[in-house]
PyMOL Python script that loads the backbone (N, CA, C, O; Angstrom):
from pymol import cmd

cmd.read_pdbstr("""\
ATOM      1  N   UNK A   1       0.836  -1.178   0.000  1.00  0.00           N
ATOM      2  CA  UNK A   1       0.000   0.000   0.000  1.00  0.00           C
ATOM      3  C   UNK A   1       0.880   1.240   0.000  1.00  0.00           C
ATOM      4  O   UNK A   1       1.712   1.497   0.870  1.00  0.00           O
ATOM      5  N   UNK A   2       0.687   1.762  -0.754  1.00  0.00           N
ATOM      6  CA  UNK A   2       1.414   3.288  -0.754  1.00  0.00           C
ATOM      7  C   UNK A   2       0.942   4.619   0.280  1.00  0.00           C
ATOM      8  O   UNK A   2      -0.050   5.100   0.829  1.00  0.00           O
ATOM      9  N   UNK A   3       2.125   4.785   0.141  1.00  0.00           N
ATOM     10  CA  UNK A   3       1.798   5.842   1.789  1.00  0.00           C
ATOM     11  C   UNK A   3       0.808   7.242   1.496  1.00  0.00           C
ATOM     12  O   UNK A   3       0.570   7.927   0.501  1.00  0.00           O
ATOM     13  N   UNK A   4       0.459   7.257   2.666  1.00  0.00           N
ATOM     14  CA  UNK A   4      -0.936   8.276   2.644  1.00  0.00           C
ATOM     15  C   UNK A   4      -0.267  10.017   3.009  1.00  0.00           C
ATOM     16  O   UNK A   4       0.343  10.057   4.077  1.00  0.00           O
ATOM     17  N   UNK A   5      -0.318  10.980   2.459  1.00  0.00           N
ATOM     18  CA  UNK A   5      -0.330  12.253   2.721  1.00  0.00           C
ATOM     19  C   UNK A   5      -1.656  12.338   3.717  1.00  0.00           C
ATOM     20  O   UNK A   5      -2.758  11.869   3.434  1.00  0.00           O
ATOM     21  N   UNK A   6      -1.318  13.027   4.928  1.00  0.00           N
ATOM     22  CA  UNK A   6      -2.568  13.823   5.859  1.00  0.00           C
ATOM     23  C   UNK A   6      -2.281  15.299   5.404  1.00  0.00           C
ATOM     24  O   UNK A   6      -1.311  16.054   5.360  1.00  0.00           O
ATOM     25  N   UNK A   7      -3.854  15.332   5.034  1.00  0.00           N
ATOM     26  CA  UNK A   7      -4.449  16.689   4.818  1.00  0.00           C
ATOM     27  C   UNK A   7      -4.982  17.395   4.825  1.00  0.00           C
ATOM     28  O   UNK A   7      -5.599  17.366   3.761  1.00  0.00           O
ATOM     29  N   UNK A   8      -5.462  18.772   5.767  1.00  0.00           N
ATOM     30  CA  UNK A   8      -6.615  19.317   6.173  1.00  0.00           C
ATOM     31  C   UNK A   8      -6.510  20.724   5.711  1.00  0.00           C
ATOM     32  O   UNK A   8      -5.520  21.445   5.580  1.00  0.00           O
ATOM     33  N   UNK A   9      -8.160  21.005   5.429  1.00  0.00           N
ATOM     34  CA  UNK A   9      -8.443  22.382   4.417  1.00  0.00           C
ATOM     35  C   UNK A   9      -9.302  23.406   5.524  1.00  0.00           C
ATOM     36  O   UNK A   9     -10.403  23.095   5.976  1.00  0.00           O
ATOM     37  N   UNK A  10      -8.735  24.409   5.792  1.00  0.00           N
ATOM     38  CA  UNK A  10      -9.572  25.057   6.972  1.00  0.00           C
ATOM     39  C   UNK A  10      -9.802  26.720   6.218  1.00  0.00           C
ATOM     40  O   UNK A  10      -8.996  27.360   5.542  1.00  0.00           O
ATOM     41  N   UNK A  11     -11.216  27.084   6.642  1.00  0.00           N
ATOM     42  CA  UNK A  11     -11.440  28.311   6.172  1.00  0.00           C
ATOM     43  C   UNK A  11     -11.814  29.222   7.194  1.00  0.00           C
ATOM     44  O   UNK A  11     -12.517  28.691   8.054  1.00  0.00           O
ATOM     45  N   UNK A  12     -11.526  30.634   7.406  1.00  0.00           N
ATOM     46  CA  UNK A  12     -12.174  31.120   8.506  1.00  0.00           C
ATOM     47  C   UNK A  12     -13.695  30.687   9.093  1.00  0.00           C
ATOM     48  O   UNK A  12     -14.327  31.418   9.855  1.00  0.00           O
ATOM     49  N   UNK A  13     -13.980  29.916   8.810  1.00  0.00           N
ATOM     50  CA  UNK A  13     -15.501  29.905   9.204  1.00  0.00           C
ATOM     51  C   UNK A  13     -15.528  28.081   9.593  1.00  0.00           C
ATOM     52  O   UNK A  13     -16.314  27.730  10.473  1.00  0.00           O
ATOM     53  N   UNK A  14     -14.770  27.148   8.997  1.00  0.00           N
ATOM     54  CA  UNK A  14     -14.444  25.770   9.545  1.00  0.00           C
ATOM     55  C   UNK A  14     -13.511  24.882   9.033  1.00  0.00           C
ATOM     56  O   UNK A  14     -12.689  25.585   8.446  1.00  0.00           O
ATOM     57  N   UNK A  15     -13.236  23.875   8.951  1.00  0.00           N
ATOM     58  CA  UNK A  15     -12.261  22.657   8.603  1.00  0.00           C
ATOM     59  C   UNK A  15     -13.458  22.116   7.964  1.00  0.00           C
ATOM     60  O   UNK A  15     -14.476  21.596   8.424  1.00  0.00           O
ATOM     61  N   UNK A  16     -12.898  22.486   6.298  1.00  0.00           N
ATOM     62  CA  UNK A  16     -13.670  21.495   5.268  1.00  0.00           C
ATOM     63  C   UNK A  16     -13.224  20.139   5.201  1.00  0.00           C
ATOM     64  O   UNK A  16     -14.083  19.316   4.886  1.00  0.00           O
ATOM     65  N   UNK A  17     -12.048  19.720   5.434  1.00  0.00           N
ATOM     66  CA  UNK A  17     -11.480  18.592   5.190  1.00  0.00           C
ATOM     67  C   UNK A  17     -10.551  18.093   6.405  1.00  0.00           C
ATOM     68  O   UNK A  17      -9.911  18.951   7.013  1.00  0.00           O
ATOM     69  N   UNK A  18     -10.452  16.763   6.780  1.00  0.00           N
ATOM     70  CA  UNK A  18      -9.034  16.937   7.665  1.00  0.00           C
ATOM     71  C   UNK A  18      -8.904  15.047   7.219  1.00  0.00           C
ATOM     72  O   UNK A  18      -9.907  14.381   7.477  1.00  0.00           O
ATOM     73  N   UNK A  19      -7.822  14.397   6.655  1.00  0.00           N
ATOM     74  CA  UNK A  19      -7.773  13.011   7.173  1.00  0.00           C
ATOM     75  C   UNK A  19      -6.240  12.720   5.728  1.00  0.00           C
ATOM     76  O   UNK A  19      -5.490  13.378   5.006  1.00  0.00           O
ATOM     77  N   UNK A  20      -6.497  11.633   5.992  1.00  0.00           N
ATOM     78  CA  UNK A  20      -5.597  10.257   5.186  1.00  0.00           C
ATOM     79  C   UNK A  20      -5.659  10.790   3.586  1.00  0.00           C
ATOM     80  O   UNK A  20      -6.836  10.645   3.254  1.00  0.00           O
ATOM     81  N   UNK A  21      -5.106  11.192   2.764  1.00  0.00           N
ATOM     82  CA  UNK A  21      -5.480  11.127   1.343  1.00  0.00           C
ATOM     83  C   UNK A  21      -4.631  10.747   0.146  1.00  0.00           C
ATOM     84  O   UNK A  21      -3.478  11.112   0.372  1.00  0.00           O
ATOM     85  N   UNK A  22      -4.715  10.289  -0.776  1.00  0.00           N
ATOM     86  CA  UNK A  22      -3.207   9.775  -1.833  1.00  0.00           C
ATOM     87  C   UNK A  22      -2.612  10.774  -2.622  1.00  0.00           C
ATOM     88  O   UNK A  22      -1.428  10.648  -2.935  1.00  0.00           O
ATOM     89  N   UNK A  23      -3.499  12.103  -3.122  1.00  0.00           N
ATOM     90  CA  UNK A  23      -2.819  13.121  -3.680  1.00  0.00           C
ATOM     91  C   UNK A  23      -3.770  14.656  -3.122  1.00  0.00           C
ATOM     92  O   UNK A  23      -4.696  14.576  -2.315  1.00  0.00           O
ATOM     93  N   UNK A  24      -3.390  15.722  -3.626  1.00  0.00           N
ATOM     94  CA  UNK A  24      -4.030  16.728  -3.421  1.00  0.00           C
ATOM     95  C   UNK A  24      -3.310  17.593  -4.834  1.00  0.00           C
ATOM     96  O   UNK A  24      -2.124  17.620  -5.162  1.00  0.00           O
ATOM     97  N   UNK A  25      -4.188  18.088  -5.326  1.00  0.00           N
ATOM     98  CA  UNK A  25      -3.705  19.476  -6.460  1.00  0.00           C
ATOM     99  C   UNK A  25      -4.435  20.827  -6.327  1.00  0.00           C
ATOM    100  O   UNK A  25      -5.623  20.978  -6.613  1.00  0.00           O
ATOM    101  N   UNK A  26      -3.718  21.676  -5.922  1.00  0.00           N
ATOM    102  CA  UNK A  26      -3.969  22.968  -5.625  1.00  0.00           C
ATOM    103  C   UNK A  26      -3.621  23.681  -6.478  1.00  0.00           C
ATOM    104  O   UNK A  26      -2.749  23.330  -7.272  1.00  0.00           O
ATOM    105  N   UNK A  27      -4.443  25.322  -6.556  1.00  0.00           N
ATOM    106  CA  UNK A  27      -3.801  26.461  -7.260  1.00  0.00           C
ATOM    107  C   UNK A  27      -3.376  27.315  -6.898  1.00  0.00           C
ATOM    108  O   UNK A  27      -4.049  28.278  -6.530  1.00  0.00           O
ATOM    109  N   UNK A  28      -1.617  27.254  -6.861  1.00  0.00           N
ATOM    110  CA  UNK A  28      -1.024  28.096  -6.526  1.00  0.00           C
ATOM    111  C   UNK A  28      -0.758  29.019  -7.323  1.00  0.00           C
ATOM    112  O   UNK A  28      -0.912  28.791  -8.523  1.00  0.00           O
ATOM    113  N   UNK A  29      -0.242  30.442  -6.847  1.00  0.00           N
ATOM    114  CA  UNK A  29      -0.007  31.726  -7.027  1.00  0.00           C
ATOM    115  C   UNK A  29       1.049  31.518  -8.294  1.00  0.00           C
ATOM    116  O   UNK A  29       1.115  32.519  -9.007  1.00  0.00           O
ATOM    117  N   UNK A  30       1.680  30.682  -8.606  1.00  0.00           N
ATOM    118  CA  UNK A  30       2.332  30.597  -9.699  1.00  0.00           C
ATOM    119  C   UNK A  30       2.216  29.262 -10.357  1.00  0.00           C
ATOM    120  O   UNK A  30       3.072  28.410 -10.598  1.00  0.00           O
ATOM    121  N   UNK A  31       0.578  29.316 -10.647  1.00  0.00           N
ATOM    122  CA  UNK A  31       0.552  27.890 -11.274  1.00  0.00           C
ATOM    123  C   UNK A  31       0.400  26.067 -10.187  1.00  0.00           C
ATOM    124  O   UNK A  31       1.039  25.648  -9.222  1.00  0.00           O
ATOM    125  N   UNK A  32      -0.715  25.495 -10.977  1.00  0.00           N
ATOM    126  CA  UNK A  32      -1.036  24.593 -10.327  1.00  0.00           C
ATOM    127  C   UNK A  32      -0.229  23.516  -9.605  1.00  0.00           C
ATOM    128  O   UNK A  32       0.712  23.201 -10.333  1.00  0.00           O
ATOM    129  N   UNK A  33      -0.225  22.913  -8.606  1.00  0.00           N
ATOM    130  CA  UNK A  33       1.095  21.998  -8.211  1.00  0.00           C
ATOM    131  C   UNK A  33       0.265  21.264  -7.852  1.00  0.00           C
ATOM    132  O   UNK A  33      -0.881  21.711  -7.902  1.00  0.00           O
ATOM    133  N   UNK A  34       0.494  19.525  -7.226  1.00  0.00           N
ATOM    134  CA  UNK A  34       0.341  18.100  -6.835  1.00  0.00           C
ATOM    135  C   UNK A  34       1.360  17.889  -5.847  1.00  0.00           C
ATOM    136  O   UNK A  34       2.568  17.810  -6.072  1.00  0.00           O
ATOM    137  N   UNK A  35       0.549  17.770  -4.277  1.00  0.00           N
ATOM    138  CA  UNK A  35       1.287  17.198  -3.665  1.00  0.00           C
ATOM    139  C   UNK A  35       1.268  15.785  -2.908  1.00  0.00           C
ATOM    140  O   UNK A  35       0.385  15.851  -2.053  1.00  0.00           O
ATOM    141  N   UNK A  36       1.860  14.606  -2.888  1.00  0.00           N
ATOM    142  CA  UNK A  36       1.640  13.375  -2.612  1.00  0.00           C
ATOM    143  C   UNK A  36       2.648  13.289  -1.410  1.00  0.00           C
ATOM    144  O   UNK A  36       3.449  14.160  -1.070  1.00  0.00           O
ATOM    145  N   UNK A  37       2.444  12.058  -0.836  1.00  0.00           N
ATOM    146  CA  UNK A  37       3.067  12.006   0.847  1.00  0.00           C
ATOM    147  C   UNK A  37       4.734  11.844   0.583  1.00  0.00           C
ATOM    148  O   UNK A  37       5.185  11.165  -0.339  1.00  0.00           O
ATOM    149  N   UNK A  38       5.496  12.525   1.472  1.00  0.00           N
ATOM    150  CA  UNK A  38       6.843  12.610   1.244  1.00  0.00           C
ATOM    151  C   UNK A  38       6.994  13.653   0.281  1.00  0.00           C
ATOM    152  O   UNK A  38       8.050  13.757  -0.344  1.00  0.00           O
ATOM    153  N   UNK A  39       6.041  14.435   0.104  1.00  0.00           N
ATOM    154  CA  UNK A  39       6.727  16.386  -0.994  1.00  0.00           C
ATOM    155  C   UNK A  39       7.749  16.701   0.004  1.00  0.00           C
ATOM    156  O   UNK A  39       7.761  16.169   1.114  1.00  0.00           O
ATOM    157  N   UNK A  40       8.451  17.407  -0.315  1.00  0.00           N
ATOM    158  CA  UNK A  40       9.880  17.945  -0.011  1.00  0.00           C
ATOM    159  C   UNK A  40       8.721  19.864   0.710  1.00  0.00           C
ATOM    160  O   UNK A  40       8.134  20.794   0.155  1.00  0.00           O
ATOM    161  N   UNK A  41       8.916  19.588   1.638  1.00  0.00           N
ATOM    162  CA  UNK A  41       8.615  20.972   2.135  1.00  0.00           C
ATOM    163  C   UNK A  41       8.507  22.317   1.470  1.00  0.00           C
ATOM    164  O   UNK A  41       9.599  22.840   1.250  1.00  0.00           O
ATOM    165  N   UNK A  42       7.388  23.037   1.076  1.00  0.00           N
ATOM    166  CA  UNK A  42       7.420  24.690   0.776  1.00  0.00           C
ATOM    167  C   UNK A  42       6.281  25.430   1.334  1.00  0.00           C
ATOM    168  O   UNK A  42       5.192  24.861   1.261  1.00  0.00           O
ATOM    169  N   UNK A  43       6.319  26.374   1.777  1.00  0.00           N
ATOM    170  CA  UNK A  43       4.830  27.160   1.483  1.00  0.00           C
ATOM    171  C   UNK A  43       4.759  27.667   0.143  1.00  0.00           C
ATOM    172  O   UNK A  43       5.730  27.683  -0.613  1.00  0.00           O
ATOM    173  N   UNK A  44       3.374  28.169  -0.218  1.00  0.00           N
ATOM    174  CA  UNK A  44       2.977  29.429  -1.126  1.00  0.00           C
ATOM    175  C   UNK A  44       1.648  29.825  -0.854  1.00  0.00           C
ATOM    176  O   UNK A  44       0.900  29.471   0.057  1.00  0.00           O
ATOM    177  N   UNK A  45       1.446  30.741  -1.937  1.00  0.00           N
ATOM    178  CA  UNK A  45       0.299  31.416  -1.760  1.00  0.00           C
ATOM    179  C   UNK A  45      -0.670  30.947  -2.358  1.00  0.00           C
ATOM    180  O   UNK A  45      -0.446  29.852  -2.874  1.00  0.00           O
ATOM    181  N   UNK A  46      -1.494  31.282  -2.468  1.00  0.00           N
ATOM    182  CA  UNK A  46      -2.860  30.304  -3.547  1.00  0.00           C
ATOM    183  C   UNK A  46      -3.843  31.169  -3.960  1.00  0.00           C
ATOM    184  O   UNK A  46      -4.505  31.831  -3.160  1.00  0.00           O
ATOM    185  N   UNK A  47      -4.022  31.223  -5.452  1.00  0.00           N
ATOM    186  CA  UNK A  47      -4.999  31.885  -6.367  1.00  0.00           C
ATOM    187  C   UNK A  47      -6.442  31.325  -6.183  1.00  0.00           C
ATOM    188  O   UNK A  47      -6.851  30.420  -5.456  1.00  0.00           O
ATOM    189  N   UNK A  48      -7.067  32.113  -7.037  1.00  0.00           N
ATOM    190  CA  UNK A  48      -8.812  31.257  -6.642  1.00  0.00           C
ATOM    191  C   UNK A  48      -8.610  30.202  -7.272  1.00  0.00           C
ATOM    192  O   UNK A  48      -7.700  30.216  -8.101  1.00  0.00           O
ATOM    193  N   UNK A  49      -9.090  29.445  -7.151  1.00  0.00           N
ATOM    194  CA  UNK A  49      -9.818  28.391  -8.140  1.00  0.00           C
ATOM    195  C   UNK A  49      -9.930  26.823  -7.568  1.00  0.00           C
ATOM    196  O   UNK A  49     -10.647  26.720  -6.572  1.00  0.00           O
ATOM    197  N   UNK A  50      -9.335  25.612  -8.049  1.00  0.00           N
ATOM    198  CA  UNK A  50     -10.299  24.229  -6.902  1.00  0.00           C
ATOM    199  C   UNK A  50      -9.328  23.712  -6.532  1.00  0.00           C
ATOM    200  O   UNK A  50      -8.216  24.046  -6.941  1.00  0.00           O
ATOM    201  N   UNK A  51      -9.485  22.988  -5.865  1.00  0.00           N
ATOM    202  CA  UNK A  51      -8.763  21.770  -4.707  1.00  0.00           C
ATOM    203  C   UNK A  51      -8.968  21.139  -5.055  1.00  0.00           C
ATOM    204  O   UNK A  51     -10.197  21.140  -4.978  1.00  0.00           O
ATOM    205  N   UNK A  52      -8.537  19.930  -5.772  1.00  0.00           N
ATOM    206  CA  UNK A  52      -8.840  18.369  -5.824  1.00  0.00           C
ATOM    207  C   UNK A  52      -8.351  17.635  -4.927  1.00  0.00           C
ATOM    208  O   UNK A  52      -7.197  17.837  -4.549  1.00  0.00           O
ATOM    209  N   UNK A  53      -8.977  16.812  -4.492  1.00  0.00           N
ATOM    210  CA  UNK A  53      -8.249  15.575  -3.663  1.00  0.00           C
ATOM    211  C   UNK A  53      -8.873  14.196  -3.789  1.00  0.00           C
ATOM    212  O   UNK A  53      -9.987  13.679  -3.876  1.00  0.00           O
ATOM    213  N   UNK A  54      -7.476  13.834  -3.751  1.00  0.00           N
ATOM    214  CA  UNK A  54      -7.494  12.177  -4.511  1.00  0.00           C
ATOM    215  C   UNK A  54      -7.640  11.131  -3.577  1.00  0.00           C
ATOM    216  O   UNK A  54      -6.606  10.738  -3.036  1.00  0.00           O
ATOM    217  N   UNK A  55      -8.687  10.609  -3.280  1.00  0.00           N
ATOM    218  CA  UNK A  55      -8.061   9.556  -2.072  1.00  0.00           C
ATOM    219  C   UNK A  55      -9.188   8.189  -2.861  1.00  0.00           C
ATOM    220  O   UNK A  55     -10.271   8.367  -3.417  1.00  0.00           O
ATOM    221  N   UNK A  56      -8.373   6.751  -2.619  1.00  0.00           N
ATOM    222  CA  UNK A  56      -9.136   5.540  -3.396  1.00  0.00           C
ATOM    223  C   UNK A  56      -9.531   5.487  -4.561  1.00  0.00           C
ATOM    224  O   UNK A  56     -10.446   4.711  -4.838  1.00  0.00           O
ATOM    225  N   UNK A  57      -8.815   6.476  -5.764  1.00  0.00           N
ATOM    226  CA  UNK A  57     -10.024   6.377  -6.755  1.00  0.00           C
ATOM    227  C   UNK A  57     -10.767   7.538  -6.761  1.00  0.00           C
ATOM    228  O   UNK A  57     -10.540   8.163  -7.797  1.00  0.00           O
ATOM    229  N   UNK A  58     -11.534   8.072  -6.061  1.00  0.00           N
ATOM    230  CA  UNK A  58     -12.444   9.149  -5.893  1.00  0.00           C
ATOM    231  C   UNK A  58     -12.266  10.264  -5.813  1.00  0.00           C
ATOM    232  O   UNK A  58     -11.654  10.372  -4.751  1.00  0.00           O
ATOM    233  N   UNK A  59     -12.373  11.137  -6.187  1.00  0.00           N
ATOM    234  CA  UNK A  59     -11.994  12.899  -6.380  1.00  0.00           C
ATOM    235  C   UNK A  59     -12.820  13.516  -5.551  1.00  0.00           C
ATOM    236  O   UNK A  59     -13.979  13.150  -5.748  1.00  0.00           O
ATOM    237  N   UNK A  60     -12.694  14.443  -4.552  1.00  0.00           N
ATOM    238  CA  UNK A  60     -13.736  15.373  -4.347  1.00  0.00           C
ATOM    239  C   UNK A  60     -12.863  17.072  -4.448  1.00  0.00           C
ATOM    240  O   UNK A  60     -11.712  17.414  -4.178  1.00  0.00           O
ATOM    241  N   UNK A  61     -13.928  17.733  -4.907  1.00  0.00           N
ATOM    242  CA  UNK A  61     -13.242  19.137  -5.521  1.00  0.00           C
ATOM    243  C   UNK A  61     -14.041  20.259  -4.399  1.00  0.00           C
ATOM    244  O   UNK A  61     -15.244  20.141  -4.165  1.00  0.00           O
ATOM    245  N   UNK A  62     -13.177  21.360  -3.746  1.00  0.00           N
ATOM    246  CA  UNK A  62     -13.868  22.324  -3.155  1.00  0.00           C
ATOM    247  C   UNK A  62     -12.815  23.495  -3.993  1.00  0.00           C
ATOM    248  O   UNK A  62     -11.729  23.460  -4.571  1.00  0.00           O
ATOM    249  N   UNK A  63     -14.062  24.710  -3.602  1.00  0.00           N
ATOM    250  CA  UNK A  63     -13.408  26.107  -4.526  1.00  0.00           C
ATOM    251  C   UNK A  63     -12.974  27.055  -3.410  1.00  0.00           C
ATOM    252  O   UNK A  63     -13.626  27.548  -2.489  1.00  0.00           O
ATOM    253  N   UNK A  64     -11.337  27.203  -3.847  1.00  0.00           N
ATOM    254  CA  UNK A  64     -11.094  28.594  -2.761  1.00  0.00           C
ATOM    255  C   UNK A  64     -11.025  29.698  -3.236  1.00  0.00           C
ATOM    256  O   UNK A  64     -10.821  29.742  -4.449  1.00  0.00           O
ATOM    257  N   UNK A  65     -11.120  30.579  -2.728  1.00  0.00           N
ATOM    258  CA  UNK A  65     -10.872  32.216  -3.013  1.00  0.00           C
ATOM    259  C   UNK A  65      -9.318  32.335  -2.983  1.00  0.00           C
ATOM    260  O   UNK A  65      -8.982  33.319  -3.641  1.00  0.00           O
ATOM    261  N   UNK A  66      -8.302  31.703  -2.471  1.00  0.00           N
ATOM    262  CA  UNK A  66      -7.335  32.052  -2.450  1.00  0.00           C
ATOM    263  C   UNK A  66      -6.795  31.627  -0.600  1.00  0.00           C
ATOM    264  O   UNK A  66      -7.523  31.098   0.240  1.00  0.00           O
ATOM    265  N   UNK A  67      -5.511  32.016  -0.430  1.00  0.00           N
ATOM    266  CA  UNK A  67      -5.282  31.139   1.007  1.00  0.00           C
ATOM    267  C   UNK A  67      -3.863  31.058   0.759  1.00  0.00           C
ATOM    268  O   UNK A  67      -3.154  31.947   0.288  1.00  0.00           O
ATOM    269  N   UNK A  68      -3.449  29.654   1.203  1.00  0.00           N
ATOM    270  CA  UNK A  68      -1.719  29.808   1.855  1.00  0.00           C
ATOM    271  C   UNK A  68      -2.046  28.059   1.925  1.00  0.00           C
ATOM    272  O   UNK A  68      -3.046  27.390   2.186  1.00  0.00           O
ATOM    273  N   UNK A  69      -0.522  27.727   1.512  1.00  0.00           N
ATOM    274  CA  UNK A  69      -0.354  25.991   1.454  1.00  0.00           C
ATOM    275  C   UNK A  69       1.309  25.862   2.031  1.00  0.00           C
ATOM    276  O   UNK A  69       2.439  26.245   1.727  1.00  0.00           O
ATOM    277  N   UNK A  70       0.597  25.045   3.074  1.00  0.00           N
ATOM    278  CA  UNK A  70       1.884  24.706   3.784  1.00  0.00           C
ATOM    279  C   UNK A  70       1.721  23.618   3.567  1.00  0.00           C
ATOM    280  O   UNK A  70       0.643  23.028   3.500  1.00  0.00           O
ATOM    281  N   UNK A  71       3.437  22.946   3.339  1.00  0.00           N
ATOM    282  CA  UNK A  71       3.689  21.187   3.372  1.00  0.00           C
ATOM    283  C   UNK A  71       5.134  21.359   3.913  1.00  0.00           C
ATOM    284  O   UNK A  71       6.130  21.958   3.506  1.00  0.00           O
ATOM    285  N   UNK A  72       4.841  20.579   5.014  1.00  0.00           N
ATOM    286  CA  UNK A  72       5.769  20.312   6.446  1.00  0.00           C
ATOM    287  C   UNK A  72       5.564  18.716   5.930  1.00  0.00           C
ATOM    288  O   UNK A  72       4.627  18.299   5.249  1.00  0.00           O
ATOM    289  N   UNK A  73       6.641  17.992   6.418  1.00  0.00           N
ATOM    290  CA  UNK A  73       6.884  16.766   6.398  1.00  0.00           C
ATOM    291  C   UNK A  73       5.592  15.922   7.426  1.00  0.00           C
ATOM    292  O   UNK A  73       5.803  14.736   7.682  1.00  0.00           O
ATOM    293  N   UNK A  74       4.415  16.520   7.925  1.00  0.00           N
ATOM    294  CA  UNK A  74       3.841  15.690   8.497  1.00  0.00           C
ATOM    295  C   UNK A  74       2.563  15.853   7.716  1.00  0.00           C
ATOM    296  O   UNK A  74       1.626  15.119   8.031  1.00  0.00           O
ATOM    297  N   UNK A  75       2.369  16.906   6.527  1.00  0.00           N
ATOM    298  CA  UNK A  75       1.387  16.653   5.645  1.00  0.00           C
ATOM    299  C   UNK A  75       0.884  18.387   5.007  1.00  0.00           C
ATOM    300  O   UNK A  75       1.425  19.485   5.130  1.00  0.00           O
ATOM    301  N   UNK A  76       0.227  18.154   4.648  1.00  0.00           N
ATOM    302  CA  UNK A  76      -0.479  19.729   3.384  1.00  0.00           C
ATOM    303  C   UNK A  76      -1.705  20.231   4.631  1.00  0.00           C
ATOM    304  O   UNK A  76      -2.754  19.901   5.184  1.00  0.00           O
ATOM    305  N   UNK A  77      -1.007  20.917   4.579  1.00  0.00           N
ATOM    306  CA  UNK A  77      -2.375  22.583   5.077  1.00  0.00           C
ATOM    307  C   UNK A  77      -2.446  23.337   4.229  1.00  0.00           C
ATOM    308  O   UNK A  77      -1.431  23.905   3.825  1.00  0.00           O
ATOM    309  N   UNK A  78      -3.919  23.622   3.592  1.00  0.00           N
ATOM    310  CA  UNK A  78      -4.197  24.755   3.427  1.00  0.00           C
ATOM    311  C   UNK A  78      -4.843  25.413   3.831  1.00  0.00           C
ATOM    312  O   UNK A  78      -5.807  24.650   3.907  1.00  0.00           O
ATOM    313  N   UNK A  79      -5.289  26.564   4.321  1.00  0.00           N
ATOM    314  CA  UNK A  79      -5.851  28.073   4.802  1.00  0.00           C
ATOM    315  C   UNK A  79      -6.413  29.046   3.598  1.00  0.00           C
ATOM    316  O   UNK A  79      -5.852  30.010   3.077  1.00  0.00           O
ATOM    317  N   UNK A  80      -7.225  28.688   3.430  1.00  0.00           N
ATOM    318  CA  UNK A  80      -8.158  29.239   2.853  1.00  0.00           C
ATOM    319  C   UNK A  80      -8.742  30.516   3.056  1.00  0.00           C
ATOM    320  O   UNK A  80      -9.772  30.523   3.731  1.00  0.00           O
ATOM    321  N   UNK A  81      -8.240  31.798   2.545  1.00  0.00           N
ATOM    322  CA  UNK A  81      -9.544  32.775   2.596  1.00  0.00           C
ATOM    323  C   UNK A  81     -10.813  32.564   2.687  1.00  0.00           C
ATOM    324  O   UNK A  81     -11.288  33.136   3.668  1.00  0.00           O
ATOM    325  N   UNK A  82     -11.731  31.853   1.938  1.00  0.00           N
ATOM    326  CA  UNK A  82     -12.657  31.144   1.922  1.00  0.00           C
ATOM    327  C   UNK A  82     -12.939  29.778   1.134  1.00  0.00           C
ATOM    328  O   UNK A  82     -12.112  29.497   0.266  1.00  0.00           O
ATOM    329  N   UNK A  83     -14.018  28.888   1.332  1.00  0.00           N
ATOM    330  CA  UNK A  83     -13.696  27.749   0.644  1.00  0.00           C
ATOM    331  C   UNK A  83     -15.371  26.831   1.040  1.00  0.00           C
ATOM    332  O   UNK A  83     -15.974  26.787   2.112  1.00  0.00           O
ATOM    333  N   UNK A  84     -15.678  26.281  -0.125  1.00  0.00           N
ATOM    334  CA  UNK A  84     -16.830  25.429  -0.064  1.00  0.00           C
ATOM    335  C   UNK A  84     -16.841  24.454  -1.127  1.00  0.00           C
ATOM    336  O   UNK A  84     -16.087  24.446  -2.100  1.00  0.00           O
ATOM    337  N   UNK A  85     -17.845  23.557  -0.835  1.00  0.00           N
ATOM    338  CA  UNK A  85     -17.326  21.987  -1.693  1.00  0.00           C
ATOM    339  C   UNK A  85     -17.853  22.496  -3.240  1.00  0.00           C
ATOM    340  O   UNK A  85     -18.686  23.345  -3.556  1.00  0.00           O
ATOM    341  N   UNK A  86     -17.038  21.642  -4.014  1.00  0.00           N
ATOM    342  CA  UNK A  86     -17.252  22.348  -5.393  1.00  0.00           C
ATOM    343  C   UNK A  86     -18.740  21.270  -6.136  1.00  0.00           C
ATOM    344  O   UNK A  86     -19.199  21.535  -7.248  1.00  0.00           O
TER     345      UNK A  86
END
""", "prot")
cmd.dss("prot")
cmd.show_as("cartoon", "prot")
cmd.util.cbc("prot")
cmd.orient("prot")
């Protein structure tokens, strides 16, 4: 089994997401990136547009306004200006 990225999506108003997942693709401030478990650490900033996340097969997509993506070796945060399921 291939290893799981933990990943939680929080907006001022709640935690849309928090658990176990196999990929995540965000839109960052300079263009879209994919991060899977073991990414090599960065922040950035994040443009509007969707979140995908990959877990089993199954996609679920929420839309942010924009926010901040941290990946620390224990998994992807993003912080969301705002954010709801797409």
């Amino acid at each position: 089994m291939a290893d799981k990225l933990h990943f939680s999506l929080v907006s001022p108003e709640r935690e849309l997401y928090a658990g176990e997942v196999d990929q995540v693709d965000a839109p960052g401030s300079e263009g879209d990136f994919g991060v899977l478990a073991g990414h090599a650490p960065f922040m950035t900033a994040l443009r509007e547009g969707e979140v995908t996340v990959h877990n089993g097969g199954a996609t679920t997509k929420y839309r942010i306004e924009g926010g901040f993506a941290d990946v620390t070796p224990e998994g992807l945060t993003i912080l969301a200006e705002s954010a709801v399921a797409a």
